[in-house]
C-alpha positions as CSV (number, residue, x, y, z in Angstrom):
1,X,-91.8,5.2,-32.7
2,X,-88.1,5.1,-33.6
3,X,-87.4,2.5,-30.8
4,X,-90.5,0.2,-32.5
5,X,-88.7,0.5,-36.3
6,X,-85.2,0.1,-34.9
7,X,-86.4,-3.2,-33.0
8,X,-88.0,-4.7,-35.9
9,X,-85.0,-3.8,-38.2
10,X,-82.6,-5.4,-36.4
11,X,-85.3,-8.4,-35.8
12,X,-85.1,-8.5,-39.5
13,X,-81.5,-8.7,-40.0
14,X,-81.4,-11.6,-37.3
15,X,-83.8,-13.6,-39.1
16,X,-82.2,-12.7,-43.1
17,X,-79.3,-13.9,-41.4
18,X,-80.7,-17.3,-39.9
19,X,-82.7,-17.4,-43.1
20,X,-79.7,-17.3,-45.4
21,X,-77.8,-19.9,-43.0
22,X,-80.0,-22.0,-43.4
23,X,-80.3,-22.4,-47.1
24,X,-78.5,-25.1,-49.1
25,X,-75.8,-23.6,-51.3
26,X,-75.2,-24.2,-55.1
27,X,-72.6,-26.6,-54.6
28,X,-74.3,-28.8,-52.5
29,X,-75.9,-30.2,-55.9
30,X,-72.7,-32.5,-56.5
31,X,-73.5,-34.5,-53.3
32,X,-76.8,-35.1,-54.5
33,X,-76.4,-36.8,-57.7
34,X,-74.6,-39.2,-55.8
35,X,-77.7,-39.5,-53.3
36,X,-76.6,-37.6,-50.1
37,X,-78.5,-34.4,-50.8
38,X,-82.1,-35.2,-50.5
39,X,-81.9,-37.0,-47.0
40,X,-80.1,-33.7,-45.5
41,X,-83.1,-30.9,-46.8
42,X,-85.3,-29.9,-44.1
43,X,-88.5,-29.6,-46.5
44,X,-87.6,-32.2,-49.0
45,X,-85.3,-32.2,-51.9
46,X,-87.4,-29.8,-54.2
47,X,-89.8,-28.0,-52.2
48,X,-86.9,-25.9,-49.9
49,X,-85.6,-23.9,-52.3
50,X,-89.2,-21.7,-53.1
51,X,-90.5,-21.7,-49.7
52,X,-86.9,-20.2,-48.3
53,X,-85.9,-18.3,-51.1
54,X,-89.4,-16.2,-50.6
55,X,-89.5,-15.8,-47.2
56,X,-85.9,-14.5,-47.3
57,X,-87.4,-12.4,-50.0
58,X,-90.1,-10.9,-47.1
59,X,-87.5,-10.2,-44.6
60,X,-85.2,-8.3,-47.0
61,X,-88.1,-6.0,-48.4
62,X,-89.1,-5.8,-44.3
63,X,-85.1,-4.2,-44.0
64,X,-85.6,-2.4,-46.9
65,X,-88.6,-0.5,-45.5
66,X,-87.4,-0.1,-42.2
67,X,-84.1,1.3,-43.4
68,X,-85.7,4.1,-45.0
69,X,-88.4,4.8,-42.2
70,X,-85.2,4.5,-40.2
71,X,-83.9,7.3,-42.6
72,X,-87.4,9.5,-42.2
73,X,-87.5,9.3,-38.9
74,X,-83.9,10.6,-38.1
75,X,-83.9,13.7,-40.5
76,X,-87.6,14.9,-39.3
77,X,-86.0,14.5,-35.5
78,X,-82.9,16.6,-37.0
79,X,-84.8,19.2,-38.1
80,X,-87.4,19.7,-35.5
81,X,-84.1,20.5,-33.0
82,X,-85.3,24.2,-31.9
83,X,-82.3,26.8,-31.2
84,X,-82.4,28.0,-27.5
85,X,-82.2,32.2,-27.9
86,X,-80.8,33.0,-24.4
87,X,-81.4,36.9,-23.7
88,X,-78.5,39.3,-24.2
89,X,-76.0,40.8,-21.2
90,X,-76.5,44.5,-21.2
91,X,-72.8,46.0,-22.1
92,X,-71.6,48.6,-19.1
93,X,-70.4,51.4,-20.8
94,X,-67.1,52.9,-19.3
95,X,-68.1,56.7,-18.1
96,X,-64.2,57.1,-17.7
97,X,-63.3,58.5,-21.0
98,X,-60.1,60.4,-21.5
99,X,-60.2,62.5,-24.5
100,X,-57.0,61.1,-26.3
101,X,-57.6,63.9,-29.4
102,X,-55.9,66.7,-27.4
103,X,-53.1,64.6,-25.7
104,X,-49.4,64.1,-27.2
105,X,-47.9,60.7,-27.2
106,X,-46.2,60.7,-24.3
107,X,-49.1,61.9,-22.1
108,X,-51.7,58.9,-23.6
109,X,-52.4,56.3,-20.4
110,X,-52.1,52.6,-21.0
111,X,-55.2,50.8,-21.6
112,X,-57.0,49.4,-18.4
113,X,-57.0,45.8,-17.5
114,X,-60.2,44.5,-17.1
115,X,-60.9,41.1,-16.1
């Protein structure tokens, strides 16, 4: 399901992209008062600006949704991450105890290493 939203997100940002690209810009209004600007419109000189501007329109609200089913999809896969609980090592308890109450100082032993 993820791999479905991520392709048609990025599907959608391609295409906003292209869409955007391929739109005539403000300026471009200056060349066609002087009569260059209708011949270069792909869908004649008043009809492109609607038809682009709402299919841009459709792929934006496509991203839109995507990025927040994008957004859904990830926490729920976060949280559904289940903790391993391994069991626990039983701890040897050392039987050789030296009684350390009734010793003086100089007759305590050093600590054994253990590995």
């Amino acid at each position: 399901m993820y791999q479905l939203v991520m392709f048609i997100h990025i599907f959608a940002a391609v295409c906003i992209v292209a869409v955007v690209l391929v739109q005539q810009g403000k300026g471009a209004t200056m060349g066609a008062a002087f009569g260059s600007g209708a011949s270069q419109t792909v869908f004649g000189s008043r009809g492109s600006g609607s038809f682009l501007f709402k299919i841009t329109m459709g792929f934006i609200a496509v991203f839109f949704g995507t990025s927040l089913a994008l957004n859904y999809l990830s926490i729920n896969a976060y949280q559904q991450v289940k903790v391993i609980t391994l069991p626990a090592v039983p701890v040897q308890q050392n039987t050789n105890t030296i009684d350390t109450n009734t010793m003086t100082p100089g007759q305590i032993p050093a600590p054994p290493i253990t590995p």
